[in-house]
C-alpha positions as CSV (number, residue, x, y, z in Angstrom):
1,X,97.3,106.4,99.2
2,X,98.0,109.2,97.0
3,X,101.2,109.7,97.7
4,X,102.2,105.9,97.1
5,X,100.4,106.4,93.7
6,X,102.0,109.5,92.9
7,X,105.3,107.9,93.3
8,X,104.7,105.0,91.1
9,X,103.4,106.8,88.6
10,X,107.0,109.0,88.8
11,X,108.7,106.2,88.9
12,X,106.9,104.4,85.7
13,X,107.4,107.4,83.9
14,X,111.0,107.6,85.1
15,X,111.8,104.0,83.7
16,X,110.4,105.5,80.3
17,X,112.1,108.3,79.8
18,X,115.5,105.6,80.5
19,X,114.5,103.2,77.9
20,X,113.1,105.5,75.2
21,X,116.5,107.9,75.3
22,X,117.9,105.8,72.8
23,X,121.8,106.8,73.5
24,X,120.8,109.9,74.8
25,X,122.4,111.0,77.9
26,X,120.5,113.7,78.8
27,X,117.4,112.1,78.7
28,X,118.7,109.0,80.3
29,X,119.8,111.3,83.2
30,X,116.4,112.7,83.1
31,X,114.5,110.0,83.4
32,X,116.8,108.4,86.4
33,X,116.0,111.7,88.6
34,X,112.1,111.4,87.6
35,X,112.3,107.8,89.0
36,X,114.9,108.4,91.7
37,X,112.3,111.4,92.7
38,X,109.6,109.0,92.8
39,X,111.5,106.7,95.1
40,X,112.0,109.5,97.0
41,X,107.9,110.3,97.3
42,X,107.0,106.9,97.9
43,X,109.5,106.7,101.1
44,X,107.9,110.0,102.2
45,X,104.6,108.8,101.9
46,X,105.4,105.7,103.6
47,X,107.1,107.2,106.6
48,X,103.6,109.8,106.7
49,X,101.3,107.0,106.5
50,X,103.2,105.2,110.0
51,X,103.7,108.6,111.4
52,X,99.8,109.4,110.9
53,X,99.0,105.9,111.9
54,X,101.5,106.2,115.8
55,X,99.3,109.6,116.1
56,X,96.0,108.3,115.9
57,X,97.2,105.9,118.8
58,X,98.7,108.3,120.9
59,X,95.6,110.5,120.6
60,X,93.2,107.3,121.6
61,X,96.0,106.9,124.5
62,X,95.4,110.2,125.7
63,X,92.0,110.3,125.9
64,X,91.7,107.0,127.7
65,X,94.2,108.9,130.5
66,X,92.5,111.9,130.3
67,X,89.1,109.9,131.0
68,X,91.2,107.8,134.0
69,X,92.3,111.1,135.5
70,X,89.5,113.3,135.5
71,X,88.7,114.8,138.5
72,X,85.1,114.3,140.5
73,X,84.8,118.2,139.7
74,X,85.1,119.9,136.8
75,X,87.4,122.4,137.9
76,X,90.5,123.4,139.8
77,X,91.5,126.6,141.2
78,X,94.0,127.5,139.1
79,X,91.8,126.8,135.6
80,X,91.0,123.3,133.3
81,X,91.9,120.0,134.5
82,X,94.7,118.4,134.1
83,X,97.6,120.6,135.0
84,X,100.9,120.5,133.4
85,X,102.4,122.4,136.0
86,X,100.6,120.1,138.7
87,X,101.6,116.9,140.2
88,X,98.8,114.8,141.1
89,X,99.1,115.0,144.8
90,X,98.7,118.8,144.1
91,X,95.6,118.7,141.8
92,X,94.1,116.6,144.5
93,X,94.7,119.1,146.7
94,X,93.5,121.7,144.5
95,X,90.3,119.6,144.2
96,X,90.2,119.5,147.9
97,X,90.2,122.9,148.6
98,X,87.4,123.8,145.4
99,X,85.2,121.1,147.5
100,X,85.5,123.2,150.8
101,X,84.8,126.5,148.8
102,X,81.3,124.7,147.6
């Protein structure tokens, strides 16, 4: 949110420094990069806000696969469940043979 005001408030004062410059090129230039700028910001902080938003999901995601694929023990012999390195035909294996150790 403060990033969507931050960019309007650029851009408002932007569109001011444009329409006071009276003739003035230089602050006519000026006051089309502060607004330009504060397009720029507002993109940003839209694209942050999605990007933030498709995280949050892929995090609920992963804990709801994470929960699915949890093991009846809490370990494996080669350390914390689940294995990137592991397929699940060997993790079950690797459950299998911490079961015959107990």
């Amino acid at each position: 949110m403060r990033g969507f005001v931050a960019a309007f408030v650029l851009i408002v004062v932007g569109i001011a420094l444009a329409a006071l410059a009276g003739g003035s090129e230089v602050l006519t230039a000026v006051g089309t990069a502060v607004a330009g700028s504060g397009a720029v910001v507002g993109v940003a902080a839209a694209f942050w806000v999605i990007g933030r938003s498709e995280d949050r999901e892929r995090e609920r995601e992963g804990r709801r696969t994470r929960r699915a694929l949890d093991p009846p023990v809490t370990a494996c012999l080669r350390g914390a469940w689940p294995h990137k390195c592991c397929s699940v035909i060997e993790a079950a294996a690797d459950t299998q043979r911490l079961r015959d150790r107990l």
